[in-house]
C-alpha positions as CSV (number, residue, x, y, z in Angstrom):
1,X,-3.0,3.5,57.4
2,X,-1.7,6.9,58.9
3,X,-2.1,8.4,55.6
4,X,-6.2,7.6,55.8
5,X,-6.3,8.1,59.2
6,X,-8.7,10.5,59.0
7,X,-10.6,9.2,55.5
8,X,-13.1,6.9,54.9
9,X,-11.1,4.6,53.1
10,X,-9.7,1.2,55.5
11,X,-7.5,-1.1,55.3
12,X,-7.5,-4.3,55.9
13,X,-5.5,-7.6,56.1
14,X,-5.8,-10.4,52.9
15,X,-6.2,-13.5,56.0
16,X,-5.0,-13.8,60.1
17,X,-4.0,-16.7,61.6
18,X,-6.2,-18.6,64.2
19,X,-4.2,-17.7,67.3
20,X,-3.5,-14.9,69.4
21,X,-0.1,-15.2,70.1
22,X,2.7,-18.0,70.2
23,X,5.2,-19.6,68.2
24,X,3.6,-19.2,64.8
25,X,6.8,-18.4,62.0
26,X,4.3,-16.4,59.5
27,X,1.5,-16.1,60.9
28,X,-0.1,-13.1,61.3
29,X,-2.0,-12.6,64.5
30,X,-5.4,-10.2,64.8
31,X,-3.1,-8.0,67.4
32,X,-0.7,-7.4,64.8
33,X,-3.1,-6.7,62.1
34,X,-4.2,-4.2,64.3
35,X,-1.0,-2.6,65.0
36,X,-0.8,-1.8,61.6
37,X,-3.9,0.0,61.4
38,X,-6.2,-2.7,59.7
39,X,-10.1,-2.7,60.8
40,X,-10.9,-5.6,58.3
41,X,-9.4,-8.7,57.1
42,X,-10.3,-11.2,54.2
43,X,-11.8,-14.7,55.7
44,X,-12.1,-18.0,54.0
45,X,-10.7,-16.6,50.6
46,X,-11.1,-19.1,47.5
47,X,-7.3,-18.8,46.9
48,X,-7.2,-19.2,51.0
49,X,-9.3,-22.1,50.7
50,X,-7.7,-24.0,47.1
51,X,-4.6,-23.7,47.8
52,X,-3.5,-23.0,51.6
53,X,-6.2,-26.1,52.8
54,X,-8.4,-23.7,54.7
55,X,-11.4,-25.7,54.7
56,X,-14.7,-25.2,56.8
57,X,-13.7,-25.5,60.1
58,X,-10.4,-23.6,59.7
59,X,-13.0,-20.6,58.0
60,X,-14.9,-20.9,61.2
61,X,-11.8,-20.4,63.7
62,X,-10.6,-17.5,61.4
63,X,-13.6,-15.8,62.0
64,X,-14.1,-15.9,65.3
65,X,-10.7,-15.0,66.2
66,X,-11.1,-11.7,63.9
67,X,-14.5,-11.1,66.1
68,X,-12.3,-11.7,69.5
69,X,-9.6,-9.1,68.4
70,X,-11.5,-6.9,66.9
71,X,-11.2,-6.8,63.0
72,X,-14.0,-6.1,60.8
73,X,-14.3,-9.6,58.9
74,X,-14.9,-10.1,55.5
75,X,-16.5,-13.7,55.0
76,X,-15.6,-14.9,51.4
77,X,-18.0,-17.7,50.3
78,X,-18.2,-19.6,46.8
79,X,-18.1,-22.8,44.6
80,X,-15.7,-23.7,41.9
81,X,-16.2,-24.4,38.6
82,X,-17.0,-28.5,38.5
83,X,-19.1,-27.6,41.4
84,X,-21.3,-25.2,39.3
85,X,-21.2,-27.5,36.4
86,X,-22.9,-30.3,38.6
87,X,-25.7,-28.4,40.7
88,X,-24.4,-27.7,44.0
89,X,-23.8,-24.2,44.1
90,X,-26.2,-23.5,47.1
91,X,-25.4,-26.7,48.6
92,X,-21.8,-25.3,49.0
93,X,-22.5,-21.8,50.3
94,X,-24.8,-23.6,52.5
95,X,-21.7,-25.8,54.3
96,X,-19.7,-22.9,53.9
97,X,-21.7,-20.3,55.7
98,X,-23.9,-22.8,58.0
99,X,-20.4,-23.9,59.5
100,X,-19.2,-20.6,59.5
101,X,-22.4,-19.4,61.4
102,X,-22.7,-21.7,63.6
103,X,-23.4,-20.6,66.7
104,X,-22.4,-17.5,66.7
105,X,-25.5,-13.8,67.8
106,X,-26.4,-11.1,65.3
107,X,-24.9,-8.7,67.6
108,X,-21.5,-10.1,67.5
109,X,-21.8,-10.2,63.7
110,X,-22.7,-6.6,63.5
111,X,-20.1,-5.5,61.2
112,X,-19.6,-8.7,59.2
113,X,-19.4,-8.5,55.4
114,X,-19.7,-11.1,53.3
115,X,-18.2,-11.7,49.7
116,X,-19.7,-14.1,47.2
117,X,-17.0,-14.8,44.6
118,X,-17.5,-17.9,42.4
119,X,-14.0,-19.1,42.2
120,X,-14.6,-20.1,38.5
121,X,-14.7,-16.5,37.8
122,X,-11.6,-15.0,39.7
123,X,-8.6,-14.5,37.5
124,X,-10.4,-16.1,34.6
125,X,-11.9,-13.6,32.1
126,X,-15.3,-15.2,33.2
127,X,-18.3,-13.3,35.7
128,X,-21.5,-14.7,36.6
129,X,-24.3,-13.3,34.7
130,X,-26.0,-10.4,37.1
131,X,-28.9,-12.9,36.9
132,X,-26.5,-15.9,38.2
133,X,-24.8,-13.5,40.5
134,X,-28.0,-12.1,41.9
135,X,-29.2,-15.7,42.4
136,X,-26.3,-16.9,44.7
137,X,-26.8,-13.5,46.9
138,X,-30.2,-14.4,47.4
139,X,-29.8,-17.4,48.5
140,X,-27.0,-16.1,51.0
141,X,-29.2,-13.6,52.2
142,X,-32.1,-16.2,52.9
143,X,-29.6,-18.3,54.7
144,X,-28.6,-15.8,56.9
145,X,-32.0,-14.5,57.6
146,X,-33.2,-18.6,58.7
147,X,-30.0,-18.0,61.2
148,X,-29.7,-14.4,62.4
149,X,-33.1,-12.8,61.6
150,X,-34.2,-10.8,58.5
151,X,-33.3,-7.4,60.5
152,X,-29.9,-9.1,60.5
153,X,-30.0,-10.3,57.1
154,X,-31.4,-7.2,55.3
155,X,-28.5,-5.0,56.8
156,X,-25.8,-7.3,56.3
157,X,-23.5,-6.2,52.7
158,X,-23.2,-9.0,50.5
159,X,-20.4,-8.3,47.6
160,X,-19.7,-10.1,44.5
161,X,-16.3,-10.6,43.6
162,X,-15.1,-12.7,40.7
163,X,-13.7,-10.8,37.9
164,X,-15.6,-7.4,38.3
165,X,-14.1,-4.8,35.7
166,X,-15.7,-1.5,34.8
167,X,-17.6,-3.2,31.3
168,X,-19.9,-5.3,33.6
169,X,-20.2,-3.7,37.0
170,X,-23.2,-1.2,36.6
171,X,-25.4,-4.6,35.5
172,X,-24.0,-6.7,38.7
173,X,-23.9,-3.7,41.5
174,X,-28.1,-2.9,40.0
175,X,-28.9,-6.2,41.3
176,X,-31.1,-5.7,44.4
177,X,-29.1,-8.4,46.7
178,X,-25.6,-7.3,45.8
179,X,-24.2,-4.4,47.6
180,X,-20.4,-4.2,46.5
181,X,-17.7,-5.3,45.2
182,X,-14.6,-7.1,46.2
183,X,-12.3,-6.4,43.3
184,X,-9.5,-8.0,42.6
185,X,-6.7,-7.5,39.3
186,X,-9.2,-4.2,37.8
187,X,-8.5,-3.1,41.4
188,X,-4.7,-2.3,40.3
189,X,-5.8,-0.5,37.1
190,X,-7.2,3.3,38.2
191,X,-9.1,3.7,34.9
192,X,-10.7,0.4,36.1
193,X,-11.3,0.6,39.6
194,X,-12.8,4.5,39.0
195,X,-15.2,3.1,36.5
196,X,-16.3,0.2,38.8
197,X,-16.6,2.8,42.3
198,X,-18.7,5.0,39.0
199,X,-20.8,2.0,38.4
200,X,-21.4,1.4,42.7
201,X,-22.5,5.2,42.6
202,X,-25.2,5.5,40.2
203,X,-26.4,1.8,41.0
């Protein structure tokens, strides 16, 4: 973080725990994430969510308590596989980002980012389609605009994630509602990553 001090690279934290202080033995607060120099941290991640139990409700504490301390948060929304396979794809981002939502002003949302990464295609070899990729983030975007206004909503980034390598990221990042990427194993491969941040360029 000192190193990119004055960059405009950021880092950021992979999750936060829902209090602010206490007796927590590995949990990572917002304060400390801060300390550290992170200005962003991953919410409601489908690894997060699969295998730590982080369902809905815990998504929507974890969000809020990276609004209250001042973190940049990334809101990760998607369906698995079997949910794909029997239609409710948008009936899923809708519980996950209605609840997440809920209640909460544009303006204290400002900042937000959120991530749609079909957890069938992370760490699998498989992407969605840019047509199946594009469909989700318009739905999102809909969503958000019936919630926080389509100011709000045509502002806000939406990124895929789910497998993005450098072979299929120019069709994904040309789609009109997808506006990054949140990479994941190509991420660790330079040759990979520059082709992708190439792709995000020229889109």
């Amino acid at each position: 973080a000192e190193r990119l001090r004055d960059s405009a690279i950021a880092v950021g934290g992979q999750d936060l725990w829902i209090e602010a202080s206490g007796a927590y033995t590995g949990g990572v607060s917002a304060s400390m994430l801060r300390s550290v120099g992170c200005s962003h941290v991953l919410i409601g991640h489908s690894e997060r969510r699969a295998v730590f139990g982080d369902d809905n409700a815990m998504v929507a504490r974890k969000l809020r308590v990276a609004l209250h301390g001042g973190l940049i948060p990334v809101l990760c929304l998607g369906e698995s596989l079997a949910q794909r396979q029997a239609g409710e794809t948008f009936a899923v981002l809708a519980g996950q980002l209605d609840t997440a939502l809920d209640g909460l002003e544009a303006t204290a949302l400002a900042d937000m980012i959120i991530a749609y990464e079909p957890v069938w295609a992370i760490g699998t070899g498989l992407t969605a389609s840019p047509d199946q990729a594009q469909e989700a983030h318009a739905d999102i975007r809909e969503r958000v605009a019936r919630k926080l206004g389509p100011t709000f909503a045509e502002a806000v980034r939406i990124q895929y994630g789910g497998s993005v390598k450098g072979s299929n990221a120019a069709g994904l990042l040309g789609r009109r509602d997808i506006d990054g990427a949140l990479v994941g194993g190509a991420s660790l491969k330079a040759e990979e990553f520059t082709a992708i941040v190439r792709a995000r360029a020229s889109a």
